[in-house]
DSSP file (Angstrom, degrees, kcal/mol; ACC not computed):
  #  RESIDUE AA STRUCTURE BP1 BP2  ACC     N-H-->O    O-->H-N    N-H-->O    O-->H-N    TCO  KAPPA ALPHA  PHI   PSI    X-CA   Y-CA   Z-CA
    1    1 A X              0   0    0      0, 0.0    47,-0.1     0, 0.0    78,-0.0   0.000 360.0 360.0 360.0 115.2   19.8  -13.6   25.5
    2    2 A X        -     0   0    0     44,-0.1    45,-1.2    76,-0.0     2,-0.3  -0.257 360.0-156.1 -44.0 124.6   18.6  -11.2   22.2
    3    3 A X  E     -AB  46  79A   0     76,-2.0    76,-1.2    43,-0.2     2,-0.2  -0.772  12.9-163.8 -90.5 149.0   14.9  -10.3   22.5
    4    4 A X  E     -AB  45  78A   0     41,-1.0    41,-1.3    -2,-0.3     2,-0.6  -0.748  14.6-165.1-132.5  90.1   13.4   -9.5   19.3
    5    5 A X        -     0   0    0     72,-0.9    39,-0.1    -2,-0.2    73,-0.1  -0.483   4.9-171.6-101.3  72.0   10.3   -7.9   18.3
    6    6 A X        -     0   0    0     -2,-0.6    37,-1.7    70,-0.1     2,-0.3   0.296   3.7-173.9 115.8 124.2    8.6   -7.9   14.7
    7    7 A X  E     -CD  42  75B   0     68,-1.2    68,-1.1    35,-0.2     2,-0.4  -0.974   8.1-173.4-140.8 131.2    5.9   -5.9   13.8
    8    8 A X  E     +CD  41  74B   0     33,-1.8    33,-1.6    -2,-0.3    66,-0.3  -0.985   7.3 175.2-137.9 133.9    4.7   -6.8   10.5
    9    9 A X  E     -CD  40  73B   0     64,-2.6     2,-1.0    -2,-0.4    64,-0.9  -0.750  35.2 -90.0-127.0 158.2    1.9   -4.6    8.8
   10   10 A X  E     - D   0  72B   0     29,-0.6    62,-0.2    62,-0.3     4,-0.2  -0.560  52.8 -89.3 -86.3 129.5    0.3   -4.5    5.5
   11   11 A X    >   -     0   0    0     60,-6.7     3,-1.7    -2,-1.0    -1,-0.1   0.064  36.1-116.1 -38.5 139.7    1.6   -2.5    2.8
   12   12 A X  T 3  S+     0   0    0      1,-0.3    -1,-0.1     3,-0.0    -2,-0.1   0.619 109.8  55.1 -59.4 -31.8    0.2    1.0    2.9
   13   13 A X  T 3  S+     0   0    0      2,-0.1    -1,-0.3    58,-0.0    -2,-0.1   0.636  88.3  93.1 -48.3 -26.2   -1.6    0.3   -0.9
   14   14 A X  S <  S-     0   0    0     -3,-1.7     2,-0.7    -4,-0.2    -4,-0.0  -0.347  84.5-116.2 -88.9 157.6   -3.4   -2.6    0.0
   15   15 A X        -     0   0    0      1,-0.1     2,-1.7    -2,-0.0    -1,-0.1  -0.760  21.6-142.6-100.5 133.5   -6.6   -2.5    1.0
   16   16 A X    >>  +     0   0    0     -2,-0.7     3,-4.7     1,-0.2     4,-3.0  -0.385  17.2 178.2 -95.5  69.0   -7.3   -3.9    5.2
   17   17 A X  H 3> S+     0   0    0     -2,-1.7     4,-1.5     1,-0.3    -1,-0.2   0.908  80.5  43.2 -41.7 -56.3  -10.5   -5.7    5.0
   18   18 A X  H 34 S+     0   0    0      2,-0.2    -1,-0.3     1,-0.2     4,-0.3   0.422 112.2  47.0 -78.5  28.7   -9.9   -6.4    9.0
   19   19 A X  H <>>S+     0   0    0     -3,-4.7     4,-4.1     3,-0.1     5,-0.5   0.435 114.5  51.8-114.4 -40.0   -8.9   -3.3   10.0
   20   20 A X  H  X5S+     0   0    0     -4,-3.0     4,-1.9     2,-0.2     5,-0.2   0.905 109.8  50.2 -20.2 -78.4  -12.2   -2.1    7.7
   21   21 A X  H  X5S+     0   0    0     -4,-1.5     4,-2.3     2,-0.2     5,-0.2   0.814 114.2  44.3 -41.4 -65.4  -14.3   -4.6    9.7
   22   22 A X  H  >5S+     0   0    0      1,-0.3     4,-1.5    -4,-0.3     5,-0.2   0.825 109.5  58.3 -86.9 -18.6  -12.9   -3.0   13.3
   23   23 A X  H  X5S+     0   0    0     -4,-4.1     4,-1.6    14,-0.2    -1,-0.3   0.895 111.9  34.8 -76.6 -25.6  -13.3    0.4   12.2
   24   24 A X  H  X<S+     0   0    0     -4,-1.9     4,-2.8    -5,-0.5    -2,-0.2   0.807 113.6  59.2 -83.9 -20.0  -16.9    0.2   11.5
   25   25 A X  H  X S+     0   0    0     -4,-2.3     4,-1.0    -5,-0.2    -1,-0.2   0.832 111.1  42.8 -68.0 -34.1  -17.5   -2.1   14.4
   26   26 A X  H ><>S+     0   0    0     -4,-1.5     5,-1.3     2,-0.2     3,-0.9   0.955 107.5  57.5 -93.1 -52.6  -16.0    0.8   16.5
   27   27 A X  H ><5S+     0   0    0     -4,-1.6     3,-2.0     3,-0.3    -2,-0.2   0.961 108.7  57.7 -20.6 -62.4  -18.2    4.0   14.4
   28   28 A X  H 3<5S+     0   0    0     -4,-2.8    -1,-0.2     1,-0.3    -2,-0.2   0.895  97.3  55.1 -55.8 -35.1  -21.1    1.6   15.8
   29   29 A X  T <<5S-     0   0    0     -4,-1.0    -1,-0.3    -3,-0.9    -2,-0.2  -0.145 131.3 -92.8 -87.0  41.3  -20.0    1.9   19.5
   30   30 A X  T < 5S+     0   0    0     -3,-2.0     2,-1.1     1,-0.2    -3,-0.3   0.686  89.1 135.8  89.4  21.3  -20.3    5.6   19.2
   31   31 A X    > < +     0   0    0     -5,-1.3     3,-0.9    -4,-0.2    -4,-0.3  -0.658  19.4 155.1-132.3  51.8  -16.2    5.9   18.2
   32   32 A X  T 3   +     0   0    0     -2,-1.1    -1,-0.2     1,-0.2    -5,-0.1   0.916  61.6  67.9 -64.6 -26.7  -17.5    8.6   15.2
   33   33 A X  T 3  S+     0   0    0     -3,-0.2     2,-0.9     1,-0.1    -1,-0.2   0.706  71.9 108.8 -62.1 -18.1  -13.6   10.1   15.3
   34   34 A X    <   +     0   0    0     -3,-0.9     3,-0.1     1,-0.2    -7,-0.1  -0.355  39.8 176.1 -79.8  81.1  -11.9    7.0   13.9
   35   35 A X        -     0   0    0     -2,-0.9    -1,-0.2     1,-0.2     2,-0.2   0.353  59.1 -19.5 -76.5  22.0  -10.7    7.7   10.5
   36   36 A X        -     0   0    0    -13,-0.1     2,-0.5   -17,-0.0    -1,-0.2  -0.565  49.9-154.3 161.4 126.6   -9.0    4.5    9.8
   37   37 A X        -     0   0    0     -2,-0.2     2,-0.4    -3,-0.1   -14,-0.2  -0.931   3.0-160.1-151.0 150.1   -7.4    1.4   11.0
   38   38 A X        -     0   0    0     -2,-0.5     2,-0.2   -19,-0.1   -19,-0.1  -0.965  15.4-139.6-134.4 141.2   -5.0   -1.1   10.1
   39   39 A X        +     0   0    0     -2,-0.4   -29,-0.6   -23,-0.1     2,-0.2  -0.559  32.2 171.4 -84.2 127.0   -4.6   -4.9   11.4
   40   40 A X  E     -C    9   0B   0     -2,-0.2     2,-0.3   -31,-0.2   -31,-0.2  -0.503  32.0-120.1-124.6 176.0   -0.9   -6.2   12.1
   41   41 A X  E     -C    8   0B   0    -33,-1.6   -33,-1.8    -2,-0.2     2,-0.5  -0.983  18.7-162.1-140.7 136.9    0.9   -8.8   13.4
   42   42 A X  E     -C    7   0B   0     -2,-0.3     2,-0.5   -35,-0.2   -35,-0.2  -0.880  13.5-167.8-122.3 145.8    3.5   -8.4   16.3
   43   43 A X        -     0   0    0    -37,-1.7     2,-0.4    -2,-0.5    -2,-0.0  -0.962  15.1-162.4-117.0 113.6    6.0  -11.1   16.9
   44   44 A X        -     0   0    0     -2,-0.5     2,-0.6   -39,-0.1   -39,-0.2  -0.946  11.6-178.7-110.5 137.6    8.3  -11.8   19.6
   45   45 A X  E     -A    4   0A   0    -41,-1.3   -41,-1.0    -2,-0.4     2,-0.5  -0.952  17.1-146.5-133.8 143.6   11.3  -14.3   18.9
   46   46 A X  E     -A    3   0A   0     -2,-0.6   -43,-0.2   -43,-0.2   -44,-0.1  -0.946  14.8-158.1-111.2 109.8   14.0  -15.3   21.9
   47   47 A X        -     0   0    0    -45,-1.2     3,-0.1    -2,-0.5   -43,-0.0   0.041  15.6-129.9 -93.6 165.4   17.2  -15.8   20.2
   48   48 A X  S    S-     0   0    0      1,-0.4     2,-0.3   -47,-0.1    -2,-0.0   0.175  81.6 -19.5-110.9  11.4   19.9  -18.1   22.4
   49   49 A X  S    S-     0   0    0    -47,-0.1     2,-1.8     2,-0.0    -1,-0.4  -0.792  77.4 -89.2 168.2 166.4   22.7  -15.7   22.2
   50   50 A X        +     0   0    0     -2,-0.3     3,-0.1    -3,-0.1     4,-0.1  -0.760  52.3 179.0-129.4  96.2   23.9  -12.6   20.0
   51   51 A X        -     0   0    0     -2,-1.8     2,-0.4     1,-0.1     3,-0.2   0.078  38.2 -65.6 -79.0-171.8   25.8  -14.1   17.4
   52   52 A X  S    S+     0   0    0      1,-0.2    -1,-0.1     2,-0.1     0, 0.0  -0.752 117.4  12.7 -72.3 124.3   27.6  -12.3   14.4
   53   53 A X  S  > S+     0   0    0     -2,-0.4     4,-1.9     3,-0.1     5,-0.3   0.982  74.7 161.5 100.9  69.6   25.3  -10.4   11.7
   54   54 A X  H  >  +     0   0    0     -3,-0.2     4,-2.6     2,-0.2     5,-0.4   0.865  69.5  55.0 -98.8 -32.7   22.2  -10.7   14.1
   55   55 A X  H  > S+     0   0    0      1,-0.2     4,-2.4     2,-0.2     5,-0.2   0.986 109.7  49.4 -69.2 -37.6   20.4   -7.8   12.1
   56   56 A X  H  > S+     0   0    0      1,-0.2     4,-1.7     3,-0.1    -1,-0.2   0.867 109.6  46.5 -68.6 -23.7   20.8   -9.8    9.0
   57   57 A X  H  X S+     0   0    0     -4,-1.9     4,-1.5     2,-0.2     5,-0.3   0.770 117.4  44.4 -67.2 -27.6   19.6  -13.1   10.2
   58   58 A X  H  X S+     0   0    0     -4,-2.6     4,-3.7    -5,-0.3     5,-0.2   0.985 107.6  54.2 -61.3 -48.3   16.6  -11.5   11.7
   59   59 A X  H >X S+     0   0    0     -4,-2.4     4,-1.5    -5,-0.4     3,-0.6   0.946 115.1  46.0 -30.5 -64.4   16.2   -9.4    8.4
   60   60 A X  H >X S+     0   0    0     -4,-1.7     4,-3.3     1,-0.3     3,-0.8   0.958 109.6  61.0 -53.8 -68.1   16.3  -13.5    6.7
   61   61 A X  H 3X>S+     0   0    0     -4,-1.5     4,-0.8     1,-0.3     5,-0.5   0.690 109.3  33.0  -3.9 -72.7   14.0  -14.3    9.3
   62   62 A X  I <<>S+     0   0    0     -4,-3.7     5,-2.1    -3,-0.6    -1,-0.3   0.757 118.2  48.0 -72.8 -38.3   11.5  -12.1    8.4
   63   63 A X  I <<5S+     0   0    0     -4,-1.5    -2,-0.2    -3,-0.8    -1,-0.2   0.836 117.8  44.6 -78.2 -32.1   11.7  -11.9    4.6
   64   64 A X  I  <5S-     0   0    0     -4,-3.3    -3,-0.2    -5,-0.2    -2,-0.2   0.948 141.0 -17.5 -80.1 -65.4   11.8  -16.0    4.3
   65   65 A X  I  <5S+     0   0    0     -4,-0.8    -3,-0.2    -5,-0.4    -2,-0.1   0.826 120.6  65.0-100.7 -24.9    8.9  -16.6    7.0
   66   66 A X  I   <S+     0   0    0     -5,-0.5     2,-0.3    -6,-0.2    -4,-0.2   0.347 110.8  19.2 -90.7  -3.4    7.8  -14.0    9.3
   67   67 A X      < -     0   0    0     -5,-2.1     2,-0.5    -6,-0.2     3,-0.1  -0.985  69.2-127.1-144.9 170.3    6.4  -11.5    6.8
   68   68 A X    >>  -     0   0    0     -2,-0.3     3,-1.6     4,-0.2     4,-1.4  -0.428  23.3-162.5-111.1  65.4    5.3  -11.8    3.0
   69   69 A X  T 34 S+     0   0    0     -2,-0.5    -1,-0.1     1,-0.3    -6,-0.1   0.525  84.6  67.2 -51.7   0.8    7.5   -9.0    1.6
   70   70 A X  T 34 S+     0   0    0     -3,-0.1    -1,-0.3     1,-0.1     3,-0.1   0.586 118.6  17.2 -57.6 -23.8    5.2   -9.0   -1.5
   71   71 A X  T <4 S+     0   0    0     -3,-1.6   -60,-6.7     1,-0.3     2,-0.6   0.194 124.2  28.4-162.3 -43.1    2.3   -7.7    0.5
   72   72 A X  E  <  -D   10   0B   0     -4,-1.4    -1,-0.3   -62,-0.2   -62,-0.3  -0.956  57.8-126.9-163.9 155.2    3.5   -6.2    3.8
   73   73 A X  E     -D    9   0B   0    -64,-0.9   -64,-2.6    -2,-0.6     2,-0.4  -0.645  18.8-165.5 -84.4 123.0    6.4   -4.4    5.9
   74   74 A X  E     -D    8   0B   0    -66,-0.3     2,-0.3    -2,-0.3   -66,-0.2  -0.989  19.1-171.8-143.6 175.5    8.1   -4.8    8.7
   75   75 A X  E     -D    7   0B   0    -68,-1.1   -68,-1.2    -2,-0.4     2,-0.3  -0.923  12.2-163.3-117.5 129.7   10.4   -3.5   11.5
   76   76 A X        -     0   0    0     -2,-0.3     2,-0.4   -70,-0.2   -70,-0.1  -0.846   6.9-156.6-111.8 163.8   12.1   -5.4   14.5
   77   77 A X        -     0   0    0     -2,-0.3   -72,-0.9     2,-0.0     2,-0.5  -0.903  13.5-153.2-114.9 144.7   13.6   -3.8   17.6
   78   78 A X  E     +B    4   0A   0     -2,-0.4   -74,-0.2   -74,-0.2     2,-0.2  -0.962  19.2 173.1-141.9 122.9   16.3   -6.2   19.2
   79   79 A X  E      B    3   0A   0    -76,-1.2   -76,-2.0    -2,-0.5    -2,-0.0  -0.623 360.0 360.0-107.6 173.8   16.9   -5.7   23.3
   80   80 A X              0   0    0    -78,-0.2    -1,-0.1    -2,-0.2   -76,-0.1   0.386 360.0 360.0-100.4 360.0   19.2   -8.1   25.7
């Protein structure tokens, strides 16, 4: 059974209000090195069997529901 994992991030133009938010939250706990951070979303999806064209349905997957390709990027990894 195909494992899948999804990592979907916001495009590198956009601005990351929460990753904004956790970087200054971490500058307050003494964390002065931190030049930056950006907020994602990781996704795991369990597949029932590794059918034909599996990187292009995931690919569909992702563009139709699991990411907003208008706005932000992502990459999957696929294991058994």
């Amino acid at each position: 059974m195909p494992k899948v994992s999804v990592y979907v991030t916001l495009k590198p133009t956009l601005l990351d209000a929460q990753g904004r938010v956790v970087q200054t939250a971490l500058e307050n706990l003494g964390y002065t090195n931190v030049e930056g951070v950006r907020i994602g979303k990781y996704i795991e999806v369990e597949l029932a069997e590794n059918g034909h064209n599996l990187n292009e349905q995931i690919d569909e997957m992702c563009r139709k529901l699991l990411a907003n390709p208008v706005i932000e990027d992502y990459r999957f990894e696929v294991s058994e």
